[in-house]
C-alpha positions in Angstrom: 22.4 -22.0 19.9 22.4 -21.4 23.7 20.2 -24.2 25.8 17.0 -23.7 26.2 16.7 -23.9 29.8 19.7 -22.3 32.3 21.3 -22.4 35.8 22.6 -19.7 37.7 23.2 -19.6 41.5 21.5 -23.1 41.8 18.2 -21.7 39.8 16.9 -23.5 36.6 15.0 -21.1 34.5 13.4 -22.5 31.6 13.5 -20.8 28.0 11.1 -17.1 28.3 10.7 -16.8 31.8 12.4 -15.5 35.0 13.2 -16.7 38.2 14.7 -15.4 41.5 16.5 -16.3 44.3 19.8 -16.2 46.1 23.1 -18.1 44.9 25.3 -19.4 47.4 28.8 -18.2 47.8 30.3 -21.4 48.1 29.8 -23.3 51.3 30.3 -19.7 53.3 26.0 -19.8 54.3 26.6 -16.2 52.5 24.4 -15.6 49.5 23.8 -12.9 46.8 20.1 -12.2 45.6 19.9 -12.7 42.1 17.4 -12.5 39.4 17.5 -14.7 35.9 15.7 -13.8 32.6 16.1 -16.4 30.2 14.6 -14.3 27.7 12.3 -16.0 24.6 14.5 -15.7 21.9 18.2 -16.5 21.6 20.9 -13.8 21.9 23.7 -12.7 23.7 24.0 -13.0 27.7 24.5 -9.5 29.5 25.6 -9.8 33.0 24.5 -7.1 35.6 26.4 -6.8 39.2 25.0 -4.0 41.8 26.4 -3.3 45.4 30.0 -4.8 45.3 29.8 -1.7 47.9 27.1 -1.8 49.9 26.2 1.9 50.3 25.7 2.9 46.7 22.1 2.9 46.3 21.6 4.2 43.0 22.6 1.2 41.3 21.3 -1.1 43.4 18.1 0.4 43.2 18.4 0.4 39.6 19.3 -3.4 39.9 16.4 -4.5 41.8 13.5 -2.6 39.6 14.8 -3.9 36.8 14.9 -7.9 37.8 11.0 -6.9 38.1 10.5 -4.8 35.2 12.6 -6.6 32.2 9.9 -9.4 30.3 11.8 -12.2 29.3 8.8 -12.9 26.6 10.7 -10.0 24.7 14.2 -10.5 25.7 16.6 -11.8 23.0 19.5 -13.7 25.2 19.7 -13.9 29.1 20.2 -11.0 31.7 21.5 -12.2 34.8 21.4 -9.4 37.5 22.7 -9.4 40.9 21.4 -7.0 43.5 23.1 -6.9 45.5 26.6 -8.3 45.2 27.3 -7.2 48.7 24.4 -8.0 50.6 26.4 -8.0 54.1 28.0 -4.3 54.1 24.7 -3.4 52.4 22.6 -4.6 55.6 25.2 -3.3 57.7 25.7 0.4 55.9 29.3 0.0 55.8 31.4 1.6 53.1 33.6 -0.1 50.8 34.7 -3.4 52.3 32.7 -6.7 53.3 31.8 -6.3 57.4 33.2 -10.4 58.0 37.3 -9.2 56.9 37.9 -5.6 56.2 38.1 -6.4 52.3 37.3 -4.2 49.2 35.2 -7.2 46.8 36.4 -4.6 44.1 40.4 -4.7 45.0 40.6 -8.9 45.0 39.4 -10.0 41.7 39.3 -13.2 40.2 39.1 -14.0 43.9 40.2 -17.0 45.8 37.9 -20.4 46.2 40.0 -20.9 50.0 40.0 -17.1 50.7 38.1 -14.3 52.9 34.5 -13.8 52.7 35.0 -10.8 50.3 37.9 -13.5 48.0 35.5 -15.9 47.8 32.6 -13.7 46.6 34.9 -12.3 43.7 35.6 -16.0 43.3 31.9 -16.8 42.5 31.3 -13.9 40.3 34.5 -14.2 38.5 34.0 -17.8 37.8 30.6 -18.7 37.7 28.7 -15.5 36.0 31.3 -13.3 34.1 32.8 -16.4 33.0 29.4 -17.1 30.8 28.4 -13.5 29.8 29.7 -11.8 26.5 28.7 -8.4 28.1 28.9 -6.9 31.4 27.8 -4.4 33.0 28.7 -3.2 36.6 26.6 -0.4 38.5 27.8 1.5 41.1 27.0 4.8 42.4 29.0 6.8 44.7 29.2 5.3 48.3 27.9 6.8 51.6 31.0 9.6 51.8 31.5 10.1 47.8 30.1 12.6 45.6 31.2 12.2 41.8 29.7 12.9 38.2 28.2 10.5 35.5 31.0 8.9 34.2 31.9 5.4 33.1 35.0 3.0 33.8 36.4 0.8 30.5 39.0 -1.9 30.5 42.1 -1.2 28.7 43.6 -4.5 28.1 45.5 -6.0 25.2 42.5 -7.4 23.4 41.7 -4.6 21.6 38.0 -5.9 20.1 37.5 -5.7 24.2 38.1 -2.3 24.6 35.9 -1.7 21.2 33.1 -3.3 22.2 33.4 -1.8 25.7 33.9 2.0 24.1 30.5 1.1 22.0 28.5 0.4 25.1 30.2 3.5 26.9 28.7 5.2 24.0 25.0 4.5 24.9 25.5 6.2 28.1 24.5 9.8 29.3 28.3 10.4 31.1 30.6 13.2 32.0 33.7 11.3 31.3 35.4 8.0 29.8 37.6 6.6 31.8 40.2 3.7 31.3 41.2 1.2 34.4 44.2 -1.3 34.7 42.5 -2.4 37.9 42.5 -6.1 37.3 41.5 -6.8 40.8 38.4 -4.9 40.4 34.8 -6.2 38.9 35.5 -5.0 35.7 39.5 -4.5 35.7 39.5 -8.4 35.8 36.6 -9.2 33.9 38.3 -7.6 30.8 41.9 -8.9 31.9 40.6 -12.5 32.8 37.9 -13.3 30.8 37.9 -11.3 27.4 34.6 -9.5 28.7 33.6 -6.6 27.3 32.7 -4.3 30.3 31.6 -1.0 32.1 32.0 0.1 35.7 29.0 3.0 36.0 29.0 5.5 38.5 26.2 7.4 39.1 25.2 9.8 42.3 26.5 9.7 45.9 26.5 10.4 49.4 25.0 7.4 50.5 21.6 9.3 48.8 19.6 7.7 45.6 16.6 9.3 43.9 13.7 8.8 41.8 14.8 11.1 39.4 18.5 9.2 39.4 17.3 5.5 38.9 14.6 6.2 36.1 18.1 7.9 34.3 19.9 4.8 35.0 17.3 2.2 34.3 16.9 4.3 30.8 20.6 4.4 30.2 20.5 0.7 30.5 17.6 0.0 28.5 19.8 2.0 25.7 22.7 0.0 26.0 20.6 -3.6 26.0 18.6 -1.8 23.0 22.2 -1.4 21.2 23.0 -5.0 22.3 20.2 -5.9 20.6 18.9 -8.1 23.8 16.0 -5.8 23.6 13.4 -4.6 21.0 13.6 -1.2 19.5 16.0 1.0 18.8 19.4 2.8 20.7 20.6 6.2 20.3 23.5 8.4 20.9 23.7 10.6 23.9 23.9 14.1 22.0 26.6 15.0 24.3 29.8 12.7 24.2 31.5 12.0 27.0 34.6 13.6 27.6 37.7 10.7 27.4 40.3 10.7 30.0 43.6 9.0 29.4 44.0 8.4 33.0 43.4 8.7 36.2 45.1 8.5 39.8 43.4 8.3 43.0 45.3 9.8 45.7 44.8 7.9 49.2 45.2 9.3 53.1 48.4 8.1 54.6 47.1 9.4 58.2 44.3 8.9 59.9 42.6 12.6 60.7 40.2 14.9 58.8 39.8 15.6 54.9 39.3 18.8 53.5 39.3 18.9 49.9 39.8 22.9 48.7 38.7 22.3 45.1 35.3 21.6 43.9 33.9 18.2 42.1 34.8 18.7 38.1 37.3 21.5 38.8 40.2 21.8 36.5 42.9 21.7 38.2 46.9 22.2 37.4 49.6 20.1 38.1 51.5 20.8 41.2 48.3 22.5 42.4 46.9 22.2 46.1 44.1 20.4 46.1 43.5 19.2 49.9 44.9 18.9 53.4 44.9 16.7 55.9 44.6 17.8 59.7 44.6 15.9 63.3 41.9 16.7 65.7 43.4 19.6 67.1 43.6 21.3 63.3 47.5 20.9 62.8 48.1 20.5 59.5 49.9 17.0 58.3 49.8 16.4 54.8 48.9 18.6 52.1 48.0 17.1 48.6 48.8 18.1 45.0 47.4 17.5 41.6 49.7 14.5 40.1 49.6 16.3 36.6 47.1 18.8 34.7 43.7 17.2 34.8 40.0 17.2 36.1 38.7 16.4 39.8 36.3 13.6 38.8 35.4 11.8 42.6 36.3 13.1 46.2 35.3 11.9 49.8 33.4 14.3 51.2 33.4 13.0 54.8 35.4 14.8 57.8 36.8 11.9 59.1 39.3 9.6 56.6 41.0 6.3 57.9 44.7 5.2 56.4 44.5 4.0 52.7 41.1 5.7 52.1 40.7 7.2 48.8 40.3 11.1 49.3 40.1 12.4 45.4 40.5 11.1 41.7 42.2 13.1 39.1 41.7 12.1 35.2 44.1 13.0 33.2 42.8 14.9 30.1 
């Protein structure tokens, strides 16, 4: 039996109620809003991340409404929501990587206690939040360049009961595709690698855009998944349309800086071998042109002009 009052980011929240705040990330004077529900009656604790990119609204939308929406008289376990994770690229409306040292939070998992700004924030959430959940869920939605369908990230790891529990969640959720990850330096990569988490990496929306009509689907997805969880009252369903599972997928990056234009269209089938973009200079020379790694599905592309060295351009699953 869990104890009846608990402490997150330097917050004590008695037994059926809720607090918020903002934990510290370390002694760095950055913090990360976060909200606590230590729900009335004991159960599981589900752990929900927002913003490790600052631009992608949906989720962190999602996030925030739901710290003020979810009653902890009728939760069974704790939720512990952070909205979001990256508060500095999210005031700044950078893509991607924390403003202070160029970092991707969601490339450096378990994170370093002596490291960067963006090391040490994977530090805290590694260690002092996914270390204590038995579920996790991590919400992202397509960031201020990115367009990209439903879909839903898993972690493959050796622990198979992992990867069940994970593929049950996945299963709540209205989504395109399933898709593994061996990413262990990512949110959910290394919360199934390090910790023995059962977790989900959601993608929802894009292009730096988030809608009413986008976050009541998300908040309802989920309520479904805490429903199956059994952290909330009342009962989860099946999506009547199963996501489609992908066996993998490779993400194919610029090696030049210049300009991106993808020439197939988002969920386009394409075939191995198979042109699927170019990049040019600024005077419209032609210097790299890309090709599908293997038969498969476009699932993400960057739909801005410009691209930078070591951006991500377009994401191919593997059927």
């Amino acid at each position: 039996m869990k104890d009846a009052a608990i402490t997150y980011g330097g917050l004590c929240v008695p037994q059926g109620q809720t607090k918020h705040g903002n934990a510290p990330i370390l002694d760095t004077g950055y913090s990360m809003p976060i909200t606590v529900v230590n729900g009335a009656f004991d159960g599981p604790t589900v752990l929900i991340t927002s913003g490790i990119h600052g631009g992608e609204y949906p989720g962190i939308q999602t996030a925030i409404e739901l710290s003020n929406e979810l009653d902890a008289a009728k939760i069974h376990g704790q939720v512990i929501l952070i909205h979001p994770v990256n508060t500095q690229a999210f005031k700044a409306r950078v893509s991607y990587c924390v403003p202070q040292d160029g970092k991707n939070i969601n490339r450096v998992f378990p994170g370093r206690k002596d490291g960067t700004l963006a090391e040490q924030t994977a530090y805290v959430v590694s260690e002092e939040f996914q270390s204590r959940a038995d579920y996790y869920l991590d919400l992202h939605g397509g960031d201020l360049h990115e367009q990209l369908p439903n879909y839903v990230y898993y972690p493959d790891v050796e622990n198979r009961e992992v990867v069940r529990k994970s593929l049950e969640m996945a299963d709540m959720l209205e989504a395109t595709f399933q898709v593994k990850t061996t990413n262990w330096g990512g949110a959910v990569g290394g919360a199934g690698y390090y910790h023995n988490l059962p977790a989900l990496l959601i993608e929802r929306g894009g292009r730096g855009l988030w809608s009413r009509e986008e976050v009541d689907s998300y908040k309802a997805n989920i309520h479904n998944v805490l429903r199956f969880l059994q952290v909330e009252e009342g009962e989860a369903f099946r999506p009547e349309k199963k996501a489609t599972t992908l066996v993998d997928s490779i993400t194919l990056e610029a090696t030049v800086d210049g300009c991106w234009y993808p020439c197939v269209e988002l969920g386009e089938t394409v075939k191995k071998g198979q042109k699927i973009g170019e990049l040019r200079d600024l005077f419209g020379t032609v210097l790299e042109e890309l090709a599908a790694p293997y038969d498969g599905i476009n699932i993400y592309m960057v739909v801005s002009l410009a691209v930078s060295v070591g951006d991500p351009l377009i994401s191919i699953g593997k059927l």
